[in-house]
PAKE-839422 format. One record per residue: residue in three letters; x, y, z of N, C-alpha, C, CB in turn. Coordinates in steps of 0.001 Angstrom, whole numbers, padded with zeros to 6 digits, always signed. Glycine has a CB too. Layout:
REM PAKE-839422
ALAXYZXYZXYZXYZ
...
REM end
This chain:
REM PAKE-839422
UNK+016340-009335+008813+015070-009888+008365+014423-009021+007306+014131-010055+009534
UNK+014754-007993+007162+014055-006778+006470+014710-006703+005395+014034-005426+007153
UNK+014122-007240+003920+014644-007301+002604+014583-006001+001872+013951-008308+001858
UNK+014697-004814+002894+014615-003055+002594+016318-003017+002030+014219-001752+004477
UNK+016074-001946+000900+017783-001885+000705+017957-000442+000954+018487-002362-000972
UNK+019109-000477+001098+020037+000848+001731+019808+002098+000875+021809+000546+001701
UNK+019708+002274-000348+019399+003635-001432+018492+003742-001624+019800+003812-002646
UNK+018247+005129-001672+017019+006073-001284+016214+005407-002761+017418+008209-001185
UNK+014694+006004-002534+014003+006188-003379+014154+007025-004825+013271+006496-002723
UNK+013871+006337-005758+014775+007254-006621+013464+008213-007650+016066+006055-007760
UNK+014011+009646-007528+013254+010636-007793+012124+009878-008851+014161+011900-008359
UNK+012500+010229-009687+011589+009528-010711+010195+008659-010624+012380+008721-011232
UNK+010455+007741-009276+009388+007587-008777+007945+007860-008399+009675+007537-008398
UNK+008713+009216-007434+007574+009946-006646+006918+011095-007865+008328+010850-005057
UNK+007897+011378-008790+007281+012164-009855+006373+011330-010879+008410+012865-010622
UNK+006030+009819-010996+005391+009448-011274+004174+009382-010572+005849+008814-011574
UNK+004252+009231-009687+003082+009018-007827+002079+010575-008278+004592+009449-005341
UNK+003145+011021-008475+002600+012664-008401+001731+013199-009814+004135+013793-008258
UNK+002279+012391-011014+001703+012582-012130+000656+011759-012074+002470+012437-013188
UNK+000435+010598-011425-000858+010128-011208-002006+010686-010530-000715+009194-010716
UNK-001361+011268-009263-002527+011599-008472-002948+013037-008857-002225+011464-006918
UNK-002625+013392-009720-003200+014850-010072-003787+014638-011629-001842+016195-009999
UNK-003531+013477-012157-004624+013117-013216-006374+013348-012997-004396+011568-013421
UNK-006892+013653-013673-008123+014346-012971-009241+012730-013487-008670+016440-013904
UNK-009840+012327-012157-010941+011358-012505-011507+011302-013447-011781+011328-011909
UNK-012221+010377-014560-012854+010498-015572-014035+009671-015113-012119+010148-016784
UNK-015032+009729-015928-016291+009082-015312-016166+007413-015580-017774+009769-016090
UNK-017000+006561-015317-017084+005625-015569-017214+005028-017064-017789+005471-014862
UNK-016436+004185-018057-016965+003910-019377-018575+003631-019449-016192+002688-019917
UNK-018639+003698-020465-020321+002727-020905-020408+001375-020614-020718+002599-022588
UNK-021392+000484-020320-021617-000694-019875-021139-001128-021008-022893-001104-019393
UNK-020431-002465-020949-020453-003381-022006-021265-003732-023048-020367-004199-021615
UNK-021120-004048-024553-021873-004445-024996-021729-005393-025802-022321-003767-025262
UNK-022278-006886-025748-021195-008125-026746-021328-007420-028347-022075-010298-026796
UNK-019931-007844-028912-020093-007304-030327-020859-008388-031120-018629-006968-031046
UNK-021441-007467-032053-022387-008877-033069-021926-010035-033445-022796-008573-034458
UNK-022395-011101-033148-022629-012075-033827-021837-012831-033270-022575-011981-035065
UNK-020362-012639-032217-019452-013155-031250-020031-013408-029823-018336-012228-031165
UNK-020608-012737-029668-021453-013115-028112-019718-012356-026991-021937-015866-027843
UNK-018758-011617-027887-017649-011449-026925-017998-010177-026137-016195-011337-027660
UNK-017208-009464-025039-017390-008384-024758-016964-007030-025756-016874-008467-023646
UNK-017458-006037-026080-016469-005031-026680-015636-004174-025424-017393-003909-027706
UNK-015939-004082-024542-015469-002889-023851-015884-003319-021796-016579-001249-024739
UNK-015549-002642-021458-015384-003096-019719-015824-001642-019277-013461-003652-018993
UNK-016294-002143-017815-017053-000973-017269-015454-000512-016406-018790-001449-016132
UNK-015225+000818-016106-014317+001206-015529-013578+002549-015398-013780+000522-015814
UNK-012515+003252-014717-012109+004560-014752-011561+004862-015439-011658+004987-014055
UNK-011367+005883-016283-009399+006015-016470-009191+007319-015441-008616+006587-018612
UNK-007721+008065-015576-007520+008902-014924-006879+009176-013697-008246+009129-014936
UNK-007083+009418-012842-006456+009430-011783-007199+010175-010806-005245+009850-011987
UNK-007004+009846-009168-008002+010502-008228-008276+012052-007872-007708+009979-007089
UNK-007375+012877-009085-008044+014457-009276-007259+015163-007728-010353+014457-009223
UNK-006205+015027-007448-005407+015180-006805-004969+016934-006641-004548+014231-007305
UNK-005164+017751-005695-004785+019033-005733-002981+019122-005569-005670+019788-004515
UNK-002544+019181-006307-000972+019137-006173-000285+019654-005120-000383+019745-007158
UNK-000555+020509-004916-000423+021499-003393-000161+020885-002512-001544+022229-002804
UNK-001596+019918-002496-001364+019288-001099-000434+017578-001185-003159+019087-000370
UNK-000076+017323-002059+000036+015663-001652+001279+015909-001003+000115+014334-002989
UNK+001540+014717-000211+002570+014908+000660+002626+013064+000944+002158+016156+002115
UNK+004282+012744+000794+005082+011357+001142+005540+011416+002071+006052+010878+000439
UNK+004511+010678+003096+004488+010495+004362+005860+009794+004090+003186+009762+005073
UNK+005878+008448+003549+006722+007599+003676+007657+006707+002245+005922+006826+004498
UNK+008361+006504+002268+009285+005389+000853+010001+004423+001514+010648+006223-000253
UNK+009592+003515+001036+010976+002566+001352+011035+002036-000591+010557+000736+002978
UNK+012484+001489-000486+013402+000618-001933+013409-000363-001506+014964+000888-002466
UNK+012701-001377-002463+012592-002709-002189+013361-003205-003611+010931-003230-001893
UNK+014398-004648-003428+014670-004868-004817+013518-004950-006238+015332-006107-004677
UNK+012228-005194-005922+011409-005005-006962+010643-003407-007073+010401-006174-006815
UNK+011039-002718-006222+010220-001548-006494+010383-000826-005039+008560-001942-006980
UNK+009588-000031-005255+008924+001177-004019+007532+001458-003991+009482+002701-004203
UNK+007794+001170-002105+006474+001364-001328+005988+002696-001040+006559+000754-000074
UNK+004914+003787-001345+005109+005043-000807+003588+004843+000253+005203+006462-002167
UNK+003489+005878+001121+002720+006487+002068+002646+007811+001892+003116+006237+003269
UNK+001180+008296+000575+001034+009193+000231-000460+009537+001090+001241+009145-001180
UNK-000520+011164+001695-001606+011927+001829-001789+012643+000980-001690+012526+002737
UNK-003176+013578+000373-003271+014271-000145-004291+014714-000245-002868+014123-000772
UNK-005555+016043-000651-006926+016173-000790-007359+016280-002230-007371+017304-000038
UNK-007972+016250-002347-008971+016100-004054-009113+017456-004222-010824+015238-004132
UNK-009202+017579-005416-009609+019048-005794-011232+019202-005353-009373+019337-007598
UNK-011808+018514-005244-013253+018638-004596-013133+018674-002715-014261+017060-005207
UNK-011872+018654-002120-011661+018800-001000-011486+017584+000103-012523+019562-000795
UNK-011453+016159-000524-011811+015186-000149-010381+015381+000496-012380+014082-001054
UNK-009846+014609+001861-008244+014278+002307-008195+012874+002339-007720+014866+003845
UNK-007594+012000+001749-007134+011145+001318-005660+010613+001745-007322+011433+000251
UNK-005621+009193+002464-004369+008284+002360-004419+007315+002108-003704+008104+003171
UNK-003395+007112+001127-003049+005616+000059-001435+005390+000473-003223+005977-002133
UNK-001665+004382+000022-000373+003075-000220-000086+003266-001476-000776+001324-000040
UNK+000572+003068-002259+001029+002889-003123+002411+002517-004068+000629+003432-003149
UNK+002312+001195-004961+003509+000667-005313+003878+001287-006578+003473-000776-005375
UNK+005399+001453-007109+005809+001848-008384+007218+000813-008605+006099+003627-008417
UNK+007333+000940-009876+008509-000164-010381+008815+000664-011697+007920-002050-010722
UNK+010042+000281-012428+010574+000755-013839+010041-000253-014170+012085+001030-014296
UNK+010015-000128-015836+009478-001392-017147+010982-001027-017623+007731-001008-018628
UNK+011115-002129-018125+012596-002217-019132+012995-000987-019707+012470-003194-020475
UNK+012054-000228-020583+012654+001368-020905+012326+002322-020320+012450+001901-022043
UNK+012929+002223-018534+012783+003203-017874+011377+003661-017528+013440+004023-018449
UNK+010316+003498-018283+009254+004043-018026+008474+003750-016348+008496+003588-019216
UNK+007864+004353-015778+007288+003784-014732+005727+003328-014689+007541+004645-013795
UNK+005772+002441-013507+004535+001825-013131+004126+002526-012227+004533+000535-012754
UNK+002862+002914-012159+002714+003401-010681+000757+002353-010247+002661+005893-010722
UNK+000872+001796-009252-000193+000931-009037-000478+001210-007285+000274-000764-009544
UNK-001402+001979-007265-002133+001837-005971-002744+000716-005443-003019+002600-005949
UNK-002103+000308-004144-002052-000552-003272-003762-000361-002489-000609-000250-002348
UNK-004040+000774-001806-005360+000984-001179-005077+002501-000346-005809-000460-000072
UNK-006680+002496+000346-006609+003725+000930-008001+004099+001198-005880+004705+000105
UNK-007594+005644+001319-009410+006048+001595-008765+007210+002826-010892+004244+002467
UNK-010418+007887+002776-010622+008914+004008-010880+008340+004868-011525+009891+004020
UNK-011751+009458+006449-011852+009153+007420-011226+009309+008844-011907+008457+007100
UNK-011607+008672+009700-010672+008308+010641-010648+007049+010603-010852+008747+011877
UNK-009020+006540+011489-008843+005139+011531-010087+004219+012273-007486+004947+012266
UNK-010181+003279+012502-011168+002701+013265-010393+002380+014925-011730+001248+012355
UNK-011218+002424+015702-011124+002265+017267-010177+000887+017472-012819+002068+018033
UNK-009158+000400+017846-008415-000444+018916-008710-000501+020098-007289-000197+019055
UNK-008555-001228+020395-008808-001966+022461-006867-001765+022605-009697-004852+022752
UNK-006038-002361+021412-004718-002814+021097-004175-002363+020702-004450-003519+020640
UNK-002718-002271+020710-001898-002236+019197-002644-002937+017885-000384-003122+019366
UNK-002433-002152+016705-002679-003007+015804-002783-001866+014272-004123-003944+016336
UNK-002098-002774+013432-001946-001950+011873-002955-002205+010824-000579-002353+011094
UNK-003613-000927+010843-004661-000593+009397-004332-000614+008297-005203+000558+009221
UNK-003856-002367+007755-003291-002822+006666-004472-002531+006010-002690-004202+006618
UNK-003754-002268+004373-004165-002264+003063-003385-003074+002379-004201-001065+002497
UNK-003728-004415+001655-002332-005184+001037-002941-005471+000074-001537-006468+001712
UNK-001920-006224-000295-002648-007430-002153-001305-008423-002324-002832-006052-004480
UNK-001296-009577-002687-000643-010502-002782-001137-011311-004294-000774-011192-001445
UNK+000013-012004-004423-000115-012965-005514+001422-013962-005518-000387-011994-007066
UNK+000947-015054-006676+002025-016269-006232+003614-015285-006364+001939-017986-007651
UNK+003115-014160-007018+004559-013534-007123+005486-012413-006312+004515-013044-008226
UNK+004436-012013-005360+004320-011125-003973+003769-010965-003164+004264-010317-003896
UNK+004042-010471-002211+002768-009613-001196+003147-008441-000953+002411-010165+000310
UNK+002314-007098-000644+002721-006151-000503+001620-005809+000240+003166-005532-001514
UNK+001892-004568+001255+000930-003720+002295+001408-002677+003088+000366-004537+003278
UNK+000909-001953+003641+001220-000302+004348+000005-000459+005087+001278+001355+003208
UNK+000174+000420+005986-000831+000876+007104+000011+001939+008232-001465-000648+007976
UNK-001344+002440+009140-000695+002646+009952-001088+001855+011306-000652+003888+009933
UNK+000232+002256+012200+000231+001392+013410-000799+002478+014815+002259+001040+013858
UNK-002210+001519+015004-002837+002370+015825-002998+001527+017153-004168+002900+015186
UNK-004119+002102+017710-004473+001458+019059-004407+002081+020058-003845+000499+019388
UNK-005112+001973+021298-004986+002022+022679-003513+001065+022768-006484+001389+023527
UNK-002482+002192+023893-001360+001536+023834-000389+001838+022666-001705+000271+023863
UNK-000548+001920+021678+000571+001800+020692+001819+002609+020535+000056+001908+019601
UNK+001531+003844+021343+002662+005164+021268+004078+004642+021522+002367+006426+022523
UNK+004601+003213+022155+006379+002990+022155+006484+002124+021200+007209+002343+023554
UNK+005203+002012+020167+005369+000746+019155+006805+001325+018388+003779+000488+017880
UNK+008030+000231+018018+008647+000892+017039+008936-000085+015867+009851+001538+017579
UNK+008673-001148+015693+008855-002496+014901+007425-003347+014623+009907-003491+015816
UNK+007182-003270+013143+006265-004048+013260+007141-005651+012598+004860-003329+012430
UNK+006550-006683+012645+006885-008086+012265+006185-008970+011845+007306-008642+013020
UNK+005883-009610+010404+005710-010559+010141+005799-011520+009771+005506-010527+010045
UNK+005573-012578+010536+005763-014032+010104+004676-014783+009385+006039-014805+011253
UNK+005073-015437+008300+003872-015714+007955+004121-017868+007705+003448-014481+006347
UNK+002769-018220+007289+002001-019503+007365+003650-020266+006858+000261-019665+006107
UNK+004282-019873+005933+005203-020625+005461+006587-020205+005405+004837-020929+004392
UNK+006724-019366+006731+008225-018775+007348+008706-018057+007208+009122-019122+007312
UNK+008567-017229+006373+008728-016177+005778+008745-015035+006240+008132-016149+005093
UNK+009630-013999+006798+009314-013310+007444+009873-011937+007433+009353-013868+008292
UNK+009286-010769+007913+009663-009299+007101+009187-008750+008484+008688-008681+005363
UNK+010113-007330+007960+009648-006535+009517+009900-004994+008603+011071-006896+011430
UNK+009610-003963+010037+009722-002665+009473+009631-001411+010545+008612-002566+008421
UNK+010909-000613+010890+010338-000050+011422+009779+001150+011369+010704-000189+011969
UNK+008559+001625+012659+007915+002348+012295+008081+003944+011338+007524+002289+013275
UNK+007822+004818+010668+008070+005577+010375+006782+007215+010191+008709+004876+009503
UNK+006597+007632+010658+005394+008734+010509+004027+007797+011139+005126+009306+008550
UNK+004471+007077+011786+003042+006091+012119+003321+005328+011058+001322+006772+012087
UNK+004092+004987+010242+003576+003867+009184+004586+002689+009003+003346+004544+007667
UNK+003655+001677+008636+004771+000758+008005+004678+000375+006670+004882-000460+008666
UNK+005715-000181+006170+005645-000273+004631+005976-001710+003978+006682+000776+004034
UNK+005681-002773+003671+006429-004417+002947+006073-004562+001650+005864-005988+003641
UNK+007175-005175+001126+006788-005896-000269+007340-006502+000067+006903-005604-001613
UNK+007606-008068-000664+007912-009607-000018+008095-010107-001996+006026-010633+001345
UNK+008998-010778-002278+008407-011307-003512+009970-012271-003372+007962-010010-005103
UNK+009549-013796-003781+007980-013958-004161+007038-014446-003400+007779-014691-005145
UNK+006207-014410-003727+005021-014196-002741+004873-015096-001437+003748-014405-003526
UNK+004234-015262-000852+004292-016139+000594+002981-016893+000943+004578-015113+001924
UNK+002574-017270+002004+001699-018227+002016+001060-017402+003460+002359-019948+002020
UNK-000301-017306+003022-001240-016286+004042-001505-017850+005217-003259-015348+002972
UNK-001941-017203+006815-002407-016250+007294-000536-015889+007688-003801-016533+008491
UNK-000755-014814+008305+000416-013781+009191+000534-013399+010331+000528-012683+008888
UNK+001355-013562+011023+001458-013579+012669+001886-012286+012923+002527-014682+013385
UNK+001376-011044+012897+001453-009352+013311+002189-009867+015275-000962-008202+013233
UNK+003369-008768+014707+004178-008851+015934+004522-007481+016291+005449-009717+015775
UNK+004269-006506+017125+004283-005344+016964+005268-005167+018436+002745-004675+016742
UNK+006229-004085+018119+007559-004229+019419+008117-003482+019348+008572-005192+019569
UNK+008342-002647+021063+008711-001539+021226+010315-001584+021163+008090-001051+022398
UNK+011104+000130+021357+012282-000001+020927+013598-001032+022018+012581+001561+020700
UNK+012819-001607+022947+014029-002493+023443+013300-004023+022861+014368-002369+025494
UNK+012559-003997+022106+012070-005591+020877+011049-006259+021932+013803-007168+020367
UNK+010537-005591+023140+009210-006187+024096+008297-006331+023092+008520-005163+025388
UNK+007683-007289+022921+006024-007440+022441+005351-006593+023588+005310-009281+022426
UNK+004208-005694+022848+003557-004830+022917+001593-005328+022495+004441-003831+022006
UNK+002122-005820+021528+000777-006779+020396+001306-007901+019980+000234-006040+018801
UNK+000530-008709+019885+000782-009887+018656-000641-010601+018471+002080-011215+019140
UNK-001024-010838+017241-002244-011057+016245-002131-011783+015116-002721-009922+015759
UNK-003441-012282+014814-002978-012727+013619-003712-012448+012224-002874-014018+013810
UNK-003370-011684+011574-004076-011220+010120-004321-011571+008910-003720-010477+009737
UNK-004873-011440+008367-005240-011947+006888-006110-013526+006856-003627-012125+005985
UNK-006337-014080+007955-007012-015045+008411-007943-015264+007072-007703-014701+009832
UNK-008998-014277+006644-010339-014390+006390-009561-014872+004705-011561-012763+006730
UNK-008600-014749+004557-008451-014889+003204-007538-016549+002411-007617-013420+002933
UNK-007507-016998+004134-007080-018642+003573-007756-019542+003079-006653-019434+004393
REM end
C-alpha cells in the first residue's frame, strides 16, 4: 500500500533542507503599493530568507523517497534560541537544482490526547497531498503503522519512525481521511477521521 521506494534519500537533498534553514530571516517587505495610473499591485507583503536556523543544532529526525520527492522530519533551534519542528518537502527541477518547500511546524508541546492520534501538518492540491506529524496520545506507545484511507480509495500507510510519520500521495486524492493507527501485530489501536473541516 505504501508508494515509499526502496533508495535512500539522496544527499543533496538534506543539504538543501540545511541551506535553507540556516538562511537568516529577513523582515517583512513594504506594504504594497498600486503602480500609477494601472491600479496593479507593485510588490506583495512577505519574507524572504529562511527561519535563521543555528546549524549545530538541526537534526533529521526522519526521510522517506517518494517517486516525486522527499519527505523530511526536521528539529532544530533558531539562533535566537527558539526549538523548532517542521515537515518539510524537497524535489530536483530539471537542472538538478533543488526545491526545498516547508510543509508546517512550530514550537511547543504537542497538544493533550484522550487517544491515539497524529499531529498532522499537510497541504494538498489536485496534484497531491502531502503531511508528517507525530503519532501521540494516551495509549499510543505499541502504535507502529499509521493508515490512510481516504474519501475516494486511495490509500497510503507508514510506519512509525522516531514518533513520526511521513506521506506524499500524487496525484492528489479526495479529502476527508479515515486515520487508522495499528500496532505491530496490525490490531487497531485508533481509528478517526481527519481533515473533515476542509470538505
Amino acid at each position: 500500500m505504501s508508494d515509499e521506494r526502496v533508495h535512500p534519500v539522496t544527499p543533496g537533498a538534506e543539504q538543501a533542507v540545511v541551506d535553507h534553514l540556516v538562511a537568516p530571516t529577513r523582515p517583512p517587505r513594504p506594504d504594497p503599493q498600486p503602480a500609477p495610473h494601472s491600479g496593479r499591485w507593485m510588490s506583495r507583503v512577505g519574507r524572504d530568507g529562511g527561519p535563521g536556523a543555528d546549524p549545530a543544532t538541526i537534526e533529521f529526525l526522519r526521510s522517506r523517497t517518494f517517486p516525486t520527492g522527499q519527505m523530511h522530519a526536521v528539529t532544530y533551534a533558531t539562533t535566537a534560541g527558539r526549538q523548532i519542528d517542521a515537515v518539510i518537502r524537497t524535489w530536483q527541477n530539471e537542472d538538478a537544482s533543488w526545491v526545498v518547500a516547508p510543509v508546517g511546524g512550530g514550537s511547543g508541546r504537542d497538544p493533550q490526547r484522550s487517544s491515539p492520534w497524529v499531529n498532522f501538518t499537510a497541504g494538498w492540491s489536485a496534484r497531491s497531498f502531502f503531511a508528517g506529524g507525530h503519532v501521540i496520545g494516551t495509549g499510543a506507545e505499541p502504535a507502529r503503522t499509521v493508515r490512510l484511507t481516504f474519501a475516494c480509495g486511495t490509500v497510503i500507510d507508514d510506519v512509525i519512525g522516531h514518533g513520526m510519520v511521513l506521506f506524499w500521495c500524487a496525484p492528489g486524492v479526495e479529502l476527508p481521511a479515515r486515520v487508522e493507527i495499528l500496532d505491530a501485530t496490525d490490531r487497531m489501536i485508533a481509528s478517526y477521521d481527519e481533515f473533515i473541516e476542509f470538505v
